[in-house]
Every structure is written in structure tokens, then in C-alpha cells.
C-alpha positions, 0 to 999 in steps of 0.5 A: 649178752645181757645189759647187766653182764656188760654192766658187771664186766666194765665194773670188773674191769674197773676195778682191776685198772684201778689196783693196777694204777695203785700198783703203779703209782706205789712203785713210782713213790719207790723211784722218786723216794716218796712216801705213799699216803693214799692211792690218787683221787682219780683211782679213788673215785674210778674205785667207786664206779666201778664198785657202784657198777658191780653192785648193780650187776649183781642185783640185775643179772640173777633176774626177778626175786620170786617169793617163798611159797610158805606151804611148799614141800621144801619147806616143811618143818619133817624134811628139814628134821629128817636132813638133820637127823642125815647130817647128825648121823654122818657127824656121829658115825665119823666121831665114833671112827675117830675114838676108835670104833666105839658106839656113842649112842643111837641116832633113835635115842637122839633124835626119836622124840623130836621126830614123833612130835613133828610128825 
């Protein structure tokens, strides 16, 4: 295993004793009839650590932040319309199906101009 993922796991773990503490702190307040202000401080600051532990994980463990490739396919302003016009005809055809049937208008009359002005 990789360093990060014992990292995130001990902070996992960290955090689950510390609400587990809580729990148990809480019901001997119930025992002794006193009034629960706040968790101890020895639950506080191993609520930081293990806070601090998962952040850090979590930023280590996925690898290296590549940059974006602005000329890629993927990004292209055509493909990002054509998901769309996808997305806006399966949301039309399901309105149309809850009102019974009835065409609302066309995806071409929507979406036809905005189409040939990328392209």
C-alpha cells in the first residue's frame, strides 16, 4: 500500500474513535446526570489530526494534477454542444411523455442556429 493510503486509513480511523469517544463520553454524562457542554479536549484535538491526516491523503493518494490540454477533442466548444443538444432532447422527449404525448416543438428549432454558428 501506498504511504498516502495508510496516512488516509489511520485518519479514518481517527475519526471514527474520536465519535465513538463522544458517544461514550455522552452516555456517561447520562449515568452521572450531567449536562453535556462539549466533547473533551483529548477527542477535539484527535478530531483535528485525524481531519488533518484525511486532507492530506486525499490530496497525495490520486497522484500528480496534469494540466488541461486546451486544443484537446474534449474540449471543444461542438462537442460540448452536441452532449447538450443529447441532453436537451432526452429532457424534451420525457416532458413530452408527461403531458401526454404532445410534441413540444423540435430539437432543430431549439438548438439549429446555435449549432451552425459554432460549426
Amino acid at each position: 500500500m501506498s504511504p498516502g493510503l495508510v496516512v488516509g486509513t489511520i485518519g479514518g480511523l481517527l475519526l471514527a474513535h474520536a465519535a465513538f469517544s463522544t458517544i461514550q463520553y455522552r452516555s456517561v454524562l447520562k449515568i452521572t446526570e450531567d449536562e453535556f457542554i462539549g466533547p473533551p479536549a483529548n477527542v477535539l484535538f484527535e478530531l483535528l489530526i485525524g481531519f488533518a491526516l484525511c486532507f492530506w491523503a486525499s490530496l497525495t493518494v490520486p497522484g500528480r494534477f496534469i494540466s488541461i490540454l486546451l486544443d484537446s477533442e474534449e474540449n471543444s466548444i461542438s462537442s460540448f454542444v452536441e452532449d447538450t443538444r443529447v441532453y436537451f432532447q432526452i429532457g424534451l422527449q420525457s416532458l413530452a411523455e408527461e403531458r401526454g404525448g404532445v410534441k413540444l416543438f423540435s430539437l432543430n428549432e431549439v438548438c439549429g442556429d446555435m449549432v451552425e454558428e459554432v460549426e
